[in-house]
N, CA, C and O atoms as a MOPAC input file, in Angstrom:
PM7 MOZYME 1SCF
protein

 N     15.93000 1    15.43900 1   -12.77200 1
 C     14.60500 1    15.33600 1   -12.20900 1
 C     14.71100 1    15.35900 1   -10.70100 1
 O     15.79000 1    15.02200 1   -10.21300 1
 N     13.80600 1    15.68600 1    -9.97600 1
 C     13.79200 1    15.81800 1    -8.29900 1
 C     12.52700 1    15.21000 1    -8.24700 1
 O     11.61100 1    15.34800 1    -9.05800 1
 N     12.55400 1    14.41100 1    -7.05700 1
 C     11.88400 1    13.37000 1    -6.49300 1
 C     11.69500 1    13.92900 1    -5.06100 1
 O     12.67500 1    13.91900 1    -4.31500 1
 N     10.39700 1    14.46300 1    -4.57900 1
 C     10.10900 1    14.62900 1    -3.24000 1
 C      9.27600 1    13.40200 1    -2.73500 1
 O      8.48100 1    12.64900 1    -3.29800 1
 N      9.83700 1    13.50100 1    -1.26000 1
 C      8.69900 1    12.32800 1    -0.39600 1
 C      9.45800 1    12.60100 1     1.01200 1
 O     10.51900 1    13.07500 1     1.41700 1
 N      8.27700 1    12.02000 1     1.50500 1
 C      8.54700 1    12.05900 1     3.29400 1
 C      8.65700 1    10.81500 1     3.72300 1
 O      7.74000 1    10.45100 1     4.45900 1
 N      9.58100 1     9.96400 1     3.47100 1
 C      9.35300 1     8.42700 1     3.49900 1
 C     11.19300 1     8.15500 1     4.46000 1
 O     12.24400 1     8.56200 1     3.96500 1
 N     11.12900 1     7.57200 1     5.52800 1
 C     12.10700 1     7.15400 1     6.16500 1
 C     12.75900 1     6.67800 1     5.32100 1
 O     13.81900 1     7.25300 1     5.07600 1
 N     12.41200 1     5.44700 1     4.52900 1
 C     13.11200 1     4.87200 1     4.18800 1
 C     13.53000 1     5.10100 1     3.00800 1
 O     12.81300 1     5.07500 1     2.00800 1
 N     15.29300 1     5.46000 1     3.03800 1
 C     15.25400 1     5.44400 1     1.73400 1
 C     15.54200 1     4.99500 1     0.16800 1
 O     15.64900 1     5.53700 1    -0.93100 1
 N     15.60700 1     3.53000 1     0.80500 1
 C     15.15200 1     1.99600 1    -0.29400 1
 C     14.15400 1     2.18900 1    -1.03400 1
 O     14.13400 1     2.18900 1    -2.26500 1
 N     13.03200 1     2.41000 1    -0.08300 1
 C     11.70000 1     2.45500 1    -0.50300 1
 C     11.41500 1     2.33500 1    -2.16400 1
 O     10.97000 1     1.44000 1    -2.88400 1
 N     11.84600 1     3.54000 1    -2.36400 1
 C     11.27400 1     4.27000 1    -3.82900 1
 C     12.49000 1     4.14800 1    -4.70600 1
 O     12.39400 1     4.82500 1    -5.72900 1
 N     13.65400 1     3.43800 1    -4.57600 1
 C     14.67700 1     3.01100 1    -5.32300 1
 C     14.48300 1     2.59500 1    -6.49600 1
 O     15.05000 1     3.20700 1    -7.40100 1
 N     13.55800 1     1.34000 1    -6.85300 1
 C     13.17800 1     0.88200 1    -8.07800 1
 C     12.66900 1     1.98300 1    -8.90000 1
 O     13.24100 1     2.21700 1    -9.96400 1
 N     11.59700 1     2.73300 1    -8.51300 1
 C     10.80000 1     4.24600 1    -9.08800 1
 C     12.15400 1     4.92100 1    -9.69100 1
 O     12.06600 1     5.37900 1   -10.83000 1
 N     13.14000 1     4.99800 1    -9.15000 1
 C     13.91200 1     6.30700 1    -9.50700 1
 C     15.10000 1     5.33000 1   -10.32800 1
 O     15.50000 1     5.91400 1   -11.33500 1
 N     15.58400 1     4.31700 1   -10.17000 1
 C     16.12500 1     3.32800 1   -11.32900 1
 C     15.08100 1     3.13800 1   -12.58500 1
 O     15.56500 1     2.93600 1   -13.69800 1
 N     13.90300 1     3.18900 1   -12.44900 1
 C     13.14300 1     2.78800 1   -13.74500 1
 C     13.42200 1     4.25000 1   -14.30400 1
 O     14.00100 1     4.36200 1   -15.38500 1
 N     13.06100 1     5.26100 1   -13.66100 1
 C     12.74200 1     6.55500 1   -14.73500 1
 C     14.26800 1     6.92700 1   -15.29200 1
 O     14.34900 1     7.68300 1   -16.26000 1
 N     15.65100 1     6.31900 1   -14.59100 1
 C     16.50300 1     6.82800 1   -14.97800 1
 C     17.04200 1     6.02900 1   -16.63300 1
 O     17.69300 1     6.49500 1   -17.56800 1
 N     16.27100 1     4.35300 1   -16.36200 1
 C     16.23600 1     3.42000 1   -17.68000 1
 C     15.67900 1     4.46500 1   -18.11800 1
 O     16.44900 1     5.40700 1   -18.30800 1
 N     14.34600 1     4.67200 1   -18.40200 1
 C     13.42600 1     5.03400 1   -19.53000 1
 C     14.31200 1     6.65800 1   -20.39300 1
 O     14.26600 1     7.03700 1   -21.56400 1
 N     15.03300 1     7.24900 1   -19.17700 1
 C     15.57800 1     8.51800 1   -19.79100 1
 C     16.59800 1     7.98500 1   -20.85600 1
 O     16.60100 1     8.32700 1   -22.03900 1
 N     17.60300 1     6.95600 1   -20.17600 1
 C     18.84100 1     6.47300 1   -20.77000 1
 C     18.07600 1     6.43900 1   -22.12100 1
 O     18.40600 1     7.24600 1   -22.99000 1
 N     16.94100 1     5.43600 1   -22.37800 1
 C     16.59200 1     4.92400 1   -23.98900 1
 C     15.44300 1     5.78700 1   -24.55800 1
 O     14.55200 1     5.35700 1   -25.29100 1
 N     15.57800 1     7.06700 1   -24.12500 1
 C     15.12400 1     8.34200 1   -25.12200 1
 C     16.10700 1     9.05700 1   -25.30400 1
 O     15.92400 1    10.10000 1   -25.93000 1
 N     17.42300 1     8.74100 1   -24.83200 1
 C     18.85600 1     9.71900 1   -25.34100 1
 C     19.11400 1    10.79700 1   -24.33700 1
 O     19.65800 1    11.82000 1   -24.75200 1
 N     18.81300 1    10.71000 1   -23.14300 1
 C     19.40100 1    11.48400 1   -21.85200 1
 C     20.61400 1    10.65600 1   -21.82400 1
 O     20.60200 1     9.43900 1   -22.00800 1
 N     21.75200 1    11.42000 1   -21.56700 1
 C     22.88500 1    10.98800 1   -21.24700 1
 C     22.91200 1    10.52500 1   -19.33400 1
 O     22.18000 1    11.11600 1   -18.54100 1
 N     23.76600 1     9.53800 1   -18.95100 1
 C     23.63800 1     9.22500 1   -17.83600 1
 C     24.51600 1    10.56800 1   -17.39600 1
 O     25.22500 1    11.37500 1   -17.99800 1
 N     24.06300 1    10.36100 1   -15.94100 1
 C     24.33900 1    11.69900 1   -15.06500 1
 C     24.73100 1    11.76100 1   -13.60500 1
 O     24.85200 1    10.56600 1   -13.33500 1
 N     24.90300 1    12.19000 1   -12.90800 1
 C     25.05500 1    12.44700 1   -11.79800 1
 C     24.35200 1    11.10800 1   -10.66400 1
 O     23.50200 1    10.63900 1   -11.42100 1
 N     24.26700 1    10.46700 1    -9.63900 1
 C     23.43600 1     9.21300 1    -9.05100 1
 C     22.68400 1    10.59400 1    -8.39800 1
 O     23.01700 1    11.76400 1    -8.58500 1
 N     21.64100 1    10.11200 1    -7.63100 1
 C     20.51700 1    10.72600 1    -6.93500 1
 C     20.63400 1    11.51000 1    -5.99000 1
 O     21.67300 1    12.04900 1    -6.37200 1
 N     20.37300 1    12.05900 1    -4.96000 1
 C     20.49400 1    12.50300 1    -3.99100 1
 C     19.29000 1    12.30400 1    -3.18300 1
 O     18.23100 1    12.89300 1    -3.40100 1
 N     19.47300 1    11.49600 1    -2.28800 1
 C     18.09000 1    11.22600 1    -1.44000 1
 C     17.67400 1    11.80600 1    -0.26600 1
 O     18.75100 1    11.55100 1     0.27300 1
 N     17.29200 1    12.15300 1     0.28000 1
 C     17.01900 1    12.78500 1     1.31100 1
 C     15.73000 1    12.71300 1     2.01100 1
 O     14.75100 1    13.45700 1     2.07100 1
 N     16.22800 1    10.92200 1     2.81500 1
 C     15.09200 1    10.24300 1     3.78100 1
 C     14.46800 1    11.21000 1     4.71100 1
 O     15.07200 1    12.27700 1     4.81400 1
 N     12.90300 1    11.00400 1     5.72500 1
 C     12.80900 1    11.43200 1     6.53100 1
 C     12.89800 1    13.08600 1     6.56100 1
 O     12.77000 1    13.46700 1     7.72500 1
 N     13.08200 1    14.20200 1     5.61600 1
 C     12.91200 1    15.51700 1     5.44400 1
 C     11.74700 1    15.96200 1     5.45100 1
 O     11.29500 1    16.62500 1     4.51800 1
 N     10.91200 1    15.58000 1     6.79300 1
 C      9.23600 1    16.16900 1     6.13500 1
 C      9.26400 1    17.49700 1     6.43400 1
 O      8.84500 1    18.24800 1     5.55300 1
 N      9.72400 1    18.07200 1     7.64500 1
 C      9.88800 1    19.80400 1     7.60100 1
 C      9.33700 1    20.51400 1     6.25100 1
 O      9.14500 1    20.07100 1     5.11800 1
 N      9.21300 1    21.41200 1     6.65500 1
 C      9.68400 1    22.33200 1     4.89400 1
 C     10.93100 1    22.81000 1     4.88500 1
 O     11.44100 1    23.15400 1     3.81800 1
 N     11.60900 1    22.90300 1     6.08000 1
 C     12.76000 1    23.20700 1     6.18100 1
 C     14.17000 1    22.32500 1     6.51000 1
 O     15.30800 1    22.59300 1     6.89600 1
 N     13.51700 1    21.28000 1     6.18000 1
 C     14.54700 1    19.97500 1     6.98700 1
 C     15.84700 1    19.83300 1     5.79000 1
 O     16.94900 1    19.42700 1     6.15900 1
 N     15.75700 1    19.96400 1     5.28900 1
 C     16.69800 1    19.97700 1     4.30300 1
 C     17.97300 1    21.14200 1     4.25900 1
 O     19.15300 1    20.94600 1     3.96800 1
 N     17.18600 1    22.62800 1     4.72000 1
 C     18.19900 1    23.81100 1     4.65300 1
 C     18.69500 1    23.63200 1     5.98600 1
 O     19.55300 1    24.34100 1     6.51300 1
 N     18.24300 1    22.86800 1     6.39000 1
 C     18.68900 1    22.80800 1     7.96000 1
 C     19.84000 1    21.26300 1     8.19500 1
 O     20.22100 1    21.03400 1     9.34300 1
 N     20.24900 1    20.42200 1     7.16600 1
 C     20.92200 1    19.94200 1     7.61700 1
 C     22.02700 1    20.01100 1     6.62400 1
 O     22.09600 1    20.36300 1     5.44700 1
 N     22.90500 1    19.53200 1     7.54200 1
 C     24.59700 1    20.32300 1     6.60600 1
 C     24.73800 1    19.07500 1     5.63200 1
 O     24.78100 1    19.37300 1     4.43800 1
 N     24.83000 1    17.49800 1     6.00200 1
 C     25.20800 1    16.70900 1     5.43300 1
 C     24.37000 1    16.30600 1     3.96700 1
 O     24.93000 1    15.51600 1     3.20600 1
 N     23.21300 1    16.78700 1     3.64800 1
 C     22.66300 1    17.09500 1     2.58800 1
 C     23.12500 1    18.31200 1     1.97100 1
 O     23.68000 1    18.32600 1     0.87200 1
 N     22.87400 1    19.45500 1     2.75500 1
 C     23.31900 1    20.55500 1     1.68200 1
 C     24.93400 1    20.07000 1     1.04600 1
 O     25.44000 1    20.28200 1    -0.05600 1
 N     25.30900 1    19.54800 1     1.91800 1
 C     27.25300 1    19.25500 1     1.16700 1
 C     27.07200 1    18.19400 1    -0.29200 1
 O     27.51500 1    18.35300 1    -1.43000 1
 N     26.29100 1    17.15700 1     0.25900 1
 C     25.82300 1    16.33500 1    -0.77700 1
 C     25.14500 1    17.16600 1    -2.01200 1
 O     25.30600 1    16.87400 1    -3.19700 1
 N     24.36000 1    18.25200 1    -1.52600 1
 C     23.65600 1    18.68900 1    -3.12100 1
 C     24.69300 1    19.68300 1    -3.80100 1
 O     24.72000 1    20.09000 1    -4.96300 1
 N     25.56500 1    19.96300 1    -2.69900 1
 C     26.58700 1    21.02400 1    -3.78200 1
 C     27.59500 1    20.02700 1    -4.20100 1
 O     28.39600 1    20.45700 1    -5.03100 1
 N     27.74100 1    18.88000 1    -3.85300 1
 C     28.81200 1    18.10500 1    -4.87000 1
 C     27.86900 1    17.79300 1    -5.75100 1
 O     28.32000 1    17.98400 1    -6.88000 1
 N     26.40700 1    17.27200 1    -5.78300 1
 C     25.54400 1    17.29000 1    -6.58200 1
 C     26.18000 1    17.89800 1    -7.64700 1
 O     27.06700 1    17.42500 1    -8.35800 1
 N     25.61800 1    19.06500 1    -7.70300 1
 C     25.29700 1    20.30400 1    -8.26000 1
 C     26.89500 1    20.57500 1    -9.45200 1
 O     26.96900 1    20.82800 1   -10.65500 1
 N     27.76100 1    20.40300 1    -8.57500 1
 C     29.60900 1    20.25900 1    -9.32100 1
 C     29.24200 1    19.48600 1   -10.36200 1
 O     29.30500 1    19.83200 1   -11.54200 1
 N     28.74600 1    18.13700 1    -9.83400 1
 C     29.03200 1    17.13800 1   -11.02200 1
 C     28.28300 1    17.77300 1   -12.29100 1
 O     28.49800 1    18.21800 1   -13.41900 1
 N     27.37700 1    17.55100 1   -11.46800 1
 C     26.38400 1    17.82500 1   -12.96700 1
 C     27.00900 1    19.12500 1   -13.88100 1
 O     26.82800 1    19.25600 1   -15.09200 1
 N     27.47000 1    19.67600 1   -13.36600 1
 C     28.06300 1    21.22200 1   -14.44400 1
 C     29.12900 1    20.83000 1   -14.92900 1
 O     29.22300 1    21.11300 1   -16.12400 1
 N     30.16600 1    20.17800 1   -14.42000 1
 C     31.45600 1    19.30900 1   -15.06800 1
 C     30.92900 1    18.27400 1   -16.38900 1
 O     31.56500 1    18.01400 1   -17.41000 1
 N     29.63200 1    17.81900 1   -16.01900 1
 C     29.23000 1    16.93500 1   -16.90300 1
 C     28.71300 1    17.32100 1   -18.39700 1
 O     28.77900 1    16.79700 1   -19.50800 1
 N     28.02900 1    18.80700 1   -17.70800 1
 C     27.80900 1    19.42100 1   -18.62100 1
 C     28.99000 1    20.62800 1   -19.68500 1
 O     28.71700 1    21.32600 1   -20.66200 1
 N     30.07700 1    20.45900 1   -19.06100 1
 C     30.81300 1    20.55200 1   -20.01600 1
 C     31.11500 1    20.21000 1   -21.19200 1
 O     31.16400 1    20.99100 1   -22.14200 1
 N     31.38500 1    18.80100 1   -21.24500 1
 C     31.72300 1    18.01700 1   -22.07600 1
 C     31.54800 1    18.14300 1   -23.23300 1
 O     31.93500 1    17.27400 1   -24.01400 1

């Protein structure tokens, strides 16, 4: 699931994205990959524009396909 917001902080919405990841666990989603947050991106482009996220979403992106091996 992807979670957009323009919110500095990025505590904020922590509980939101721990609850939906409970509710997946106990309908039989297997646990997965942790989140990738990306505070403060209000641009439309703030994201392709910074390196230390894009590195984060391509290890993202690894896990999850390793995971989906299995």
């Amino acid at each position: 699931m992807l979670f957009a917001q323009n919110q500095p902080d990025p505590k904020l919405y922590a509980g939101c994205i721990d609850a939906v990841a409970q509710v997946l666990g106990r309908v039989g989603f297997a646990a997965g990959a942790k989140p990738l947050v990306g505070s403060g991106l209000g641009a439309a482009d703030a994201a392709s524009q910074n390196e230390q996220y894009l590195q984060a979403a391509v290890a993202l992106g690894k896990e999850l396909a390793a995971a989906n091996k299995e």
